[in-house]
N, C-alpha and C positions, 0 to 999 in steps of 0.2 A: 693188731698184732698182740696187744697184752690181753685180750679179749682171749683169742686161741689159745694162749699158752696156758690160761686159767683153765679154760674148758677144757682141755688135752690133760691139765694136769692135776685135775680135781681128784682128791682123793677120800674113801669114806672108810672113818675107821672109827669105831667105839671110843667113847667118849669115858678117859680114865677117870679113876675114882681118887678122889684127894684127899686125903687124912689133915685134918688140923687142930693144933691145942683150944684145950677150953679154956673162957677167957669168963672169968666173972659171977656172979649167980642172976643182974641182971636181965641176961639174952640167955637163950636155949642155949642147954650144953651140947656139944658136940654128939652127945648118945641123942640128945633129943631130938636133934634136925639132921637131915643131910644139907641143908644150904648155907650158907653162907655169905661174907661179903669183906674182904679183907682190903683194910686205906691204906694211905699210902703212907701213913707214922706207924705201919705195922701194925694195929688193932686188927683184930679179927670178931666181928661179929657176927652171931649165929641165929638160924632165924626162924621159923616156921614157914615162909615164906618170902624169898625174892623176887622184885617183876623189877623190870624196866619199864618206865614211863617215858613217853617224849610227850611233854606239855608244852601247848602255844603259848603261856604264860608262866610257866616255869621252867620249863628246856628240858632235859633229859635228866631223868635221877632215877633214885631206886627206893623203892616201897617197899619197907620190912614190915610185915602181918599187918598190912594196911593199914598201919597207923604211923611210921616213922620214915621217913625221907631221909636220902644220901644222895646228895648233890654229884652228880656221875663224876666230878675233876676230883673230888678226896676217893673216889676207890680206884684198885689198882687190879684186881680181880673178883670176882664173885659169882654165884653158882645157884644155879636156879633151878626150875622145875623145867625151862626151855635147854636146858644145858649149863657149860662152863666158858665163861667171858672173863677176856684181857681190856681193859681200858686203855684206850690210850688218845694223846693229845692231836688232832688232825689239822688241817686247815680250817677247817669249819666248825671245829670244837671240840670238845670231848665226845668218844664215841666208843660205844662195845662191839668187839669184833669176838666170835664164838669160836673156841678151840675146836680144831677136829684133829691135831693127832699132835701128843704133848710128846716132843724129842730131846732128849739131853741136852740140848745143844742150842735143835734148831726145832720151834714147834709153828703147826699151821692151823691158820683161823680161817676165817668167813663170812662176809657179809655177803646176803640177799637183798637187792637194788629192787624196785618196783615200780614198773612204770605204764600208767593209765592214758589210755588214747578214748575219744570218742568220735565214731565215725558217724557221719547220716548217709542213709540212703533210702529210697523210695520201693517199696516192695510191687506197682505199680507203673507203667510211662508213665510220666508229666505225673503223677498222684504225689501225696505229702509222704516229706523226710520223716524218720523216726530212728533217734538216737541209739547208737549200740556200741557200749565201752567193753572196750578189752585190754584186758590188764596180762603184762608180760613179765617176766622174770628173769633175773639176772644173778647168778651165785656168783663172786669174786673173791679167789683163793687172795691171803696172806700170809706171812711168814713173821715172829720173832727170833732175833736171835739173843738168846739167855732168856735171864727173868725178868730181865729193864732195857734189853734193848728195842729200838724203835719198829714198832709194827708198819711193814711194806708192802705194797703189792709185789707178786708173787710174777717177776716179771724174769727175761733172762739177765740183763744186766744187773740189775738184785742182786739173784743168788750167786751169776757168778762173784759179786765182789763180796758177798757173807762169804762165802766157801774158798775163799783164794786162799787161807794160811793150810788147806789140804788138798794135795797135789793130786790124791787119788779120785776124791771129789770134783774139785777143778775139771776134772780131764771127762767127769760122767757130764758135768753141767754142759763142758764145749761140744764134746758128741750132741747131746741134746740141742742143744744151737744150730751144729749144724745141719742135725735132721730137720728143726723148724725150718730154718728159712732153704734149707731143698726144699722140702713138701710145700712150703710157699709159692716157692719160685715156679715149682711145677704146675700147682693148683691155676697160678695166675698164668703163666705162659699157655697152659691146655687150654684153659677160656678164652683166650686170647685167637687162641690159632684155631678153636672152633668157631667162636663167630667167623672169623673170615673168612672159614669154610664155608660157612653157609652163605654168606655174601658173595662170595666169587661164584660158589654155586647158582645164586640168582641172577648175575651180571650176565653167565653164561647162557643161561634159559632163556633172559629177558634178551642178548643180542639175537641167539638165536631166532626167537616168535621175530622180531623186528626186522629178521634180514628176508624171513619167509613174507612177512608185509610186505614187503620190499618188493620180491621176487614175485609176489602175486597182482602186484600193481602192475608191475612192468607185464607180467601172462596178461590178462585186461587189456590192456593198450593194444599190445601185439595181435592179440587173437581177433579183435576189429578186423585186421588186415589179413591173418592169414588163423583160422581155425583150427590148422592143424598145430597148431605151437602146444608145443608140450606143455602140461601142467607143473609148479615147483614140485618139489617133494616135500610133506610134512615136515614142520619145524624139528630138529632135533631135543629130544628130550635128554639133559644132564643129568645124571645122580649126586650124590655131595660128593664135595670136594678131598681127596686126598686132604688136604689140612683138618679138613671135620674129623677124621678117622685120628690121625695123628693128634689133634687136641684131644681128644675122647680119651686116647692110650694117656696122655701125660698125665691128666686131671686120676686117672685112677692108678697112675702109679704113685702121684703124693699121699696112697695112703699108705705105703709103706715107710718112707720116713717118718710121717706126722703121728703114726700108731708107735711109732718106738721112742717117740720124746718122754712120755709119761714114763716107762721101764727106765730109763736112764736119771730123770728128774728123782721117781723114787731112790735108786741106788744110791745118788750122789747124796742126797739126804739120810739113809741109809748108813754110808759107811760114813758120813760127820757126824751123827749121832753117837758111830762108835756101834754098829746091830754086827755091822759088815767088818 
């Protein structure tokens, strides 16, 4: 479920541009660099260049002009040539999550998850396996609410409770709720009732062939005795099942709630910002 809501609700917006004081003569001035790197005692350092590092022996930091290190838990944002990232403290540690749309209020990040499989198989029968990885991708919206509050995933129950002290908000996030888990409910119930279209489809085929078995064993026997005994009639052939048709309709009517969650997700964010 938070999987869908993310993807439904992914949004891509230019990434705004930050203005900050100059701090010093010895890091670039402000005119010198557009990057930055600002801790959490409020320094603001300026850079030629910022990267993010995740080292196996020193964990994740940041690289200013390849020669100064910032241990990721002292910054609080900073701004690179990949974009603009929010720090913040996780289960698993400190971690940068990339701005995609900064809101008065309420602003949304991003993490890309990445995850490598490797399968074998034999291009050959019975001949030698030969390995072949394939790497998948994953973007997962987040949300802060201010400048220090805790970076979340981007889920329904989240936003509703950031957005409850605004009624009009409130009321855009529960429409959106409700159109997910309709278009859920639908998506799942359609599949649902289309396999067992197909199944009952088959049960019916396969009584049928079995009763014509049936029917033909018994013509055999009889026709020993008397020749003229009629032959069965061909098995009947079934088409699918009314429920196949019926699942087919639900599964394609969840894309009408499922496509109006993002319109509404946007609005409620939207008018907390204050646009609307």
């Amino acid at each position: 479920m938070k999987s869908l809501l993310s993807a439904l609700i992914f949004l891509s917006f230019a990434l705004p541009a930050l203005s900050q004081p100059t701090h010093g003569n010895s890091q670039p001035t402000h005119g010198d660099s557009l990057y930055f790197v600002r801790l959490q005692d409020g320094t603001t350092l300026y850079s030629n260049r910022v990267k993010l590092v995740n080292s196996f022996t020193r964990g994740k930091y940041l690289l200013l002009d390849s020669n100064r290190r910032i241990p990721l838990s002292q910054a609080r944002t900073f701004k690179g040539w990949d974009g603009t990232f929010a720090v913040a403290n996780t289960p698993s540690g400190f971690d940068a999550f990339k701005l995609q749309n900064e809101g008065r209020k309420i602003s949304l990040y991003s993490q890309c998850y990445y995850e490598t499989e490797t399968y074998y198989a034999s291009t050959t029968p019975n001949g030698p396996e030969f390995p072949t990885t394939i790497t998948s991708s994953q973007r997962v919206i987040y949300f802060r609410k201010g400048d220090s509050g805790d970076i979340q995933r981007l889920t329904y129950g989240h936003l509703r409770d950031a957005v409850a002290d605004n009624p009009a908000s409130a009321a855009q996030v529960r429409i959106a709720g409700v159109n997910l888990y309709l278009g859920v409910g639908l998506l799942v119930g359609g599949a649902a009732l289309t396999v067992a279209g197909f199944v009952q489809t088959a049960h019916r085929n396969n009584d049928a062939y079995n009763a014509y078995k049936t029917a033909s064993a018994n013509w055999f026997a009889q026709s020993q005795q008397n020749p003229n005994t009629p032959m069965p009639s061909a098995p009947t052939h079934f088409g699918p099942s009314a429920l196949t048709y019926i699942g087919a309709a639900s599964v394609l009517s969840a894309i009408i709630p499922l496509a109006s969650v993002n319109r509404h997700v946007r609005r409620a964010l939207d008018i907390y910002n204050g646009i609307e």
